[in-house]
Backbone as numpy.savetxt, mean C-alpha at the origin, in Angstrom:
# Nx Ny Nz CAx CAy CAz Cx Cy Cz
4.92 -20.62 -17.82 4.07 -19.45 -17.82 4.96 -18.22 -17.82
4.53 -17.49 -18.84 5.74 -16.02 -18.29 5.06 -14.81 -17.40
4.18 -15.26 -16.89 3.83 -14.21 -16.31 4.49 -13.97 -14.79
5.36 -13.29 -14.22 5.92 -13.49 -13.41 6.16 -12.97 -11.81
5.17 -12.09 -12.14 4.34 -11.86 -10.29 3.63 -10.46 -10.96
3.21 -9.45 -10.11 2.81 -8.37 -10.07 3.94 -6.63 -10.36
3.76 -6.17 -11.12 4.85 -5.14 -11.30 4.15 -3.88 -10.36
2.89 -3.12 -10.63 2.23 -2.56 -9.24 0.91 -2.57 -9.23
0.48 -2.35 -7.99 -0.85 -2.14 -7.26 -1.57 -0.64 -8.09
-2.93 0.08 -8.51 -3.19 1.48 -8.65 -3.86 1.32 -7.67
-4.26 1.82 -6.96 -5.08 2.65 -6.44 -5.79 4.17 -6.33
-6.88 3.99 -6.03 -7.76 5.30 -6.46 -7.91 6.53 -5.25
-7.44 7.45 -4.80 -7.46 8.30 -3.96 -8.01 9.47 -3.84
-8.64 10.14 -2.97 -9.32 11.25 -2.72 -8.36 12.47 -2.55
-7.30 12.26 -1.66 -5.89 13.53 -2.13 -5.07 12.64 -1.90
-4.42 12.69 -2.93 -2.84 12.30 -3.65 -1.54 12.65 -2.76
-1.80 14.24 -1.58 -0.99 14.38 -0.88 -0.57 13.45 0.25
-2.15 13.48 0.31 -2.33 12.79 2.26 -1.98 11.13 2.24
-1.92 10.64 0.90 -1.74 9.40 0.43 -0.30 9.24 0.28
0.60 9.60 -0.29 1.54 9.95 -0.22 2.48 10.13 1.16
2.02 10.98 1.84 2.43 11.34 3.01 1.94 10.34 4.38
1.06 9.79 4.38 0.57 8.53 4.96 1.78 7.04 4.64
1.53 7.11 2.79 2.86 5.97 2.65 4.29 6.06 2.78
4.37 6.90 3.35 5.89 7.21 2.92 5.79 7.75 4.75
5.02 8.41 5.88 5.48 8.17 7.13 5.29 6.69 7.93
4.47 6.44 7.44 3.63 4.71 8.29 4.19 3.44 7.64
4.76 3.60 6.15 5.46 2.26 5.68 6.94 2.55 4.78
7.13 4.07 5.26 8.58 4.24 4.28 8.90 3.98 2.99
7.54 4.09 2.31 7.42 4.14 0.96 7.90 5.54 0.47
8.77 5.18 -0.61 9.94 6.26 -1.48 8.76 6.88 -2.30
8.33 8.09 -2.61 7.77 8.80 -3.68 8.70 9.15 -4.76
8.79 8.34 -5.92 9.02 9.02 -7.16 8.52 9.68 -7.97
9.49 10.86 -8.57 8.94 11.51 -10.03 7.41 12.50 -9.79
8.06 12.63 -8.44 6.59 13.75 -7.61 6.79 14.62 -8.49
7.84 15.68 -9.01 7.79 17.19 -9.90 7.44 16.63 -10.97
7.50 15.24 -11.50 6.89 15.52 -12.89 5.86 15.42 -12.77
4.94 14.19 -11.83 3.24 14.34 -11.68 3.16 15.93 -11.35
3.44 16.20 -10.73 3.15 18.16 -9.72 2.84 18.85 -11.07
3.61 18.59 -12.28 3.89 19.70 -13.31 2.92 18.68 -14.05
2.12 17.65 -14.02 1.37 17.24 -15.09 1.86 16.56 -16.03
3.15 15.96 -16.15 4.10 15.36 -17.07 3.53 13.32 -16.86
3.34 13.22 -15.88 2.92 12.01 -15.70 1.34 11.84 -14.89
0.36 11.01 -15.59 -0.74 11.07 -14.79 -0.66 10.60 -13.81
-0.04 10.06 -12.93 -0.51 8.98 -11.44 0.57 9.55 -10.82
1.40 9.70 -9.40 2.17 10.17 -8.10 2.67 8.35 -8.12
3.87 7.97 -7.86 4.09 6.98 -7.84 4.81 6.69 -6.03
4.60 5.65 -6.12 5.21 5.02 -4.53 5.86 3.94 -4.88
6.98 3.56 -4.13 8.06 2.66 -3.97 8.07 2.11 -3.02
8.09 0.59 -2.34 7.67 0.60 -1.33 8.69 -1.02 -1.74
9.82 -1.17 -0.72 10.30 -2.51 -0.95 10.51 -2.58 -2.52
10.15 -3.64 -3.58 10.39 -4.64 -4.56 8.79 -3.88 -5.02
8.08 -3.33 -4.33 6.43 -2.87 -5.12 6.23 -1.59 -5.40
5.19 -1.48 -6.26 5.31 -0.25 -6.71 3.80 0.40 -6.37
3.08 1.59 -6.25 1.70 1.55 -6.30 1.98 2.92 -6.79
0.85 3.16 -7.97 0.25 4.03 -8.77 -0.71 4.59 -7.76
-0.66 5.97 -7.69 -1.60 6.40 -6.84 -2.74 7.48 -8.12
-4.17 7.16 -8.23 -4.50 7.72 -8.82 -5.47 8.77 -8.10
-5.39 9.90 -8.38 -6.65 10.72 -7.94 -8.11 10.75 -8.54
-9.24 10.23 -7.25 -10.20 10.45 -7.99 -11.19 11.40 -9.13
-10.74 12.31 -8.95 -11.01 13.26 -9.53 -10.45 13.11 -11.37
-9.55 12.83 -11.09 -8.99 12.37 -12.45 -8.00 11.57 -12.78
-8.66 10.34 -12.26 -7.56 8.99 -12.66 -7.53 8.86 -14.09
-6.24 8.15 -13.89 -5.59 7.99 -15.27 -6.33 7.06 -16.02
-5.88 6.82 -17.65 -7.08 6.43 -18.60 -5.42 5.50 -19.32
-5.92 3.81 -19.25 -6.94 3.39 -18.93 -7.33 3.31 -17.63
-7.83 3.30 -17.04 -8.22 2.60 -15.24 -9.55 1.46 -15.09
-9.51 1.37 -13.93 -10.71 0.44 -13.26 -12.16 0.90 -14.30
-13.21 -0.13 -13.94 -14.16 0.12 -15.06 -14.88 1.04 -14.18
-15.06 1.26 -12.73 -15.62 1.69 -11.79 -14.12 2.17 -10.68
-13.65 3.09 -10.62 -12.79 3.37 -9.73 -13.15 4.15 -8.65
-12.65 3.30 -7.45 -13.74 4.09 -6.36 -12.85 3.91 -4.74
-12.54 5.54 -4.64 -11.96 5.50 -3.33 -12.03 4.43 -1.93
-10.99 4.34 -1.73 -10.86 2.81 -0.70 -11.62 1.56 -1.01
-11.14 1.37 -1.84 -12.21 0.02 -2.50 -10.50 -1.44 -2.23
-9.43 -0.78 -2.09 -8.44 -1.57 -2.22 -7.98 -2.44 -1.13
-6.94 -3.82 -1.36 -7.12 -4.73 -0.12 -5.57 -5.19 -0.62
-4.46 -4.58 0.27 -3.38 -4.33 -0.24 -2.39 -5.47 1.05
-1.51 -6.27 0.86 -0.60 -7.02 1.63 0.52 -6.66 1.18
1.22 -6.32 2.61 2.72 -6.17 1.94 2.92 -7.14 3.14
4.71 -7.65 2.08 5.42 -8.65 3.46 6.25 -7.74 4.48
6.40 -8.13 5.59 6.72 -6.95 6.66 8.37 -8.07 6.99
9.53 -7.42 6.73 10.58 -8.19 7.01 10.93 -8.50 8.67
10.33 -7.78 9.51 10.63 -8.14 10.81 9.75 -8.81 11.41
9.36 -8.56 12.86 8.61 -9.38 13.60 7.15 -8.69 13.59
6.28 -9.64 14.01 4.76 -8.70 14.19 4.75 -7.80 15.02
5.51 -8.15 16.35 6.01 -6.90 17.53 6.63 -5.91 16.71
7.53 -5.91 15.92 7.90 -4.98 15.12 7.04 -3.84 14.14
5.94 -4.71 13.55 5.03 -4.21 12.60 3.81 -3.08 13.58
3.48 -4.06 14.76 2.84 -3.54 15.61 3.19 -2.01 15.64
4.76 -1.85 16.03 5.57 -1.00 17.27 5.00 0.24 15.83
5.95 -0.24 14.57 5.89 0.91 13.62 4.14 1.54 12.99
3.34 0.70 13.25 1.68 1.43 13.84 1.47 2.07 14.55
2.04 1.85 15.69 1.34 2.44 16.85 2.66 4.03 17.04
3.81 3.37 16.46 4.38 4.76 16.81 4.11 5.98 15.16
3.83 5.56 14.43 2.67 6.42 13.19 1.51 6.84 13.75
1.11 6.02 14.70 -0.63 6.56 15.26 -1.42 6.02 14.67
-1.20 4.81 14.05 -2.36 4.33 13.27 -2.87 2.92 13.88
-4.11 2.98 13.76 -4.99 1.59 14.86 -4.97 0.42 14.36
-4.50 -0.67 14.82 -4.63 -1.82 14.21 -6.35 -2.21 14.16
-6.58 -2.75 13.07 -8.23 -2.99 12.67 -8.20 -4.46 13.38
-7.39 -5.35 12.75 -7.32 -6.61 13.26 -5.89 -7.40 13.40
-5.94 -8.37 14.18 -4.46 -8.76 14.06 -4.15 -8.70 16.03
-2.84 -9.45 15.91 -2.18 -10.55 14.81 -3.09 -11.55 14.62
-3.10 -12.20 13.06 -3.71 -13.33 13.09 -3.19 -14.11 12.20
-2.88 -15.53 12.34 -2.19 -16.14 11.17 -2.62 -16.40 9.81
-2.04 -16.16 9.00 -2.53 -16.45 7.85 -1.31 -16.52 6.87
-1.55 -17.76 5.35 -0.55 -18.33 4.96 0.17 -16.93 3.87
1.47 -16.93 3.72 2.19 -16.41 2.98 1.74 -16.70 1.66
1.75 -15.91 0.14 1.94 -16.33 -1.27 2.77 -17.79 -1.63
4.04 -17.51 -1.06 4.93 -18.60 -1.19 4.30 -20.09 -0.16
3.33 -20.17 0.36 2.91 -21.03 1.27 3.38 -21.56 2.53
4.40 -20.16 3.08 5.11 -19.94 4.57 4.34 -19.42 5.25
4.20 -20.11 6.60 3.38 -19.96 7.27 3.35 -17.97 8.03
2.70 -17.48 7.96 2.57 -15.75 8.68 1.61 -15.24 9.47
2.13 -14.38 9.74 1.02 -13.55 10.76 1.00 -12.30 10.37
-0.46 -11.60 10.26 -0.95 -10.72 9.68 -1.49 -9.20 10.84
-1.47 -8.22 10.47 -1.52 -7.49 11.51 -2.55 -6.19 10.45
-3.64 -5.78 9.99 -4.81 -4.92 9.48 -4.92 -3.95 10.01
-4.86 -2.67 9.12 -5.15 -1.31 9.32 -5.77 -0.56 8.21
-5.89 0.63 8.33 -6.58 1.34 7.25 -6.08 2.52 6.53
-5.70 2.76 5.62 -5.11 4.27 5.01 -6.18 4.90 5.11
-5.44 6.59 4.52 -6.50 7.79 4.47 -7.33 7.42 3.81
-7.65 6.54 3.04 -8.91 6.29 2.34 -9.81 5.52 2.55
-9.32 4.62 3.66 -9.79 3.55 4.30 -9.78 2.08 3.33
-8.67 2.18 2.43 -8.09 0.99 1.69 -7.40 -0.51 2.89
-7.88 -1.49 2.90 -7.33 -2.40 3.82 -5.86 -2.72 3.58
-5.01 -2.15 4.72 -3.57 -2.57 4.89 -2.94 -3.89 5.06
-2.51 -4.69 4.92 -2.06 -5.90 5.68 -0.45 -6.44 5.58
0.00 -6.11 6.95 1.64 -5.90 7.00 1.42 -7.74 7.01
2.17 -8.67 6.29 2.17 -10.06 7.17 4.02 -10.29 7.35
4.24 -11.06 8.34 5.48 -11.41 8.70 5.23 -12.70 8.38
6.09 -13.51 8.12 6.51 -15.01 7.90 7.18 -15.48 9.27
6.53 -16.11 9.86 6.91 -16.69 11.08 7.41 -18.40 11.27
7.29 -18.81 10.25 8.44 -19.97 10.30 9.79 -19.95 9.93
């Protein structure tokens, strides 16, 4: 098969700033190529986040093509968290942001066993840090 994992996530956002500034204090996601979106050179604000990438689109005028229906916090996003769940916890709670649910186990992509820890962005898109605990 050549298809060979996921290159990025879009998501649909209500402000592009607070999205941005949410990913990049709470998960240390890198913003690229912000002056060229700012100046209109590229439609979407991009995020870097680990090995992933997420397209951030604004509702107001997401990019074409998009979703057939694109619709703020509609998204259900897992990233792998390289440390411990105490770890994932610590970097929530010291952002200020509430865990929804968690820890709770649940299996990795690769079929390693993890534990999952749920929160919510400014848009109320579902977060899910998981650690691999075997």
């Amino acid at each position: 098969m050549p298809v060979e994992g996921l290159d990025h996530v879009a998501i649909t956002v209500g402000d592009v700033d607070a999205t941005i500034d949410w990913y990049a204090r709470v998960l240390g996601a890198e913003p690229l190529h912000l002056d060229l979106w700012r100046a209109g050179k590229i439609p979407v604000a991009l995020l870097q986040i680990g090995s992933s990438r997420i397209s951030v689109h604004p509702a107001a005028a997401p990019a074409s093509p998009h979703a057939s229906a694109p619709t703020v916090g509609s998204a259900d996003i897992c990233f792998r968290f390289a440390g411990s769940v105490a770890e994932a916890l610590a970097v929530l709670d010291t952002a200020g942001v509430d865990v929804l649910e968690g820890p709770v186990p649940r299996p990795a992509s690769n079929g390693a066993a993890g534990t999952s820890v749920y929160c919510r962005d400014p848009d109320g898109n579902l977060i899910e840090l998981l650690t691999i605990t075997g």
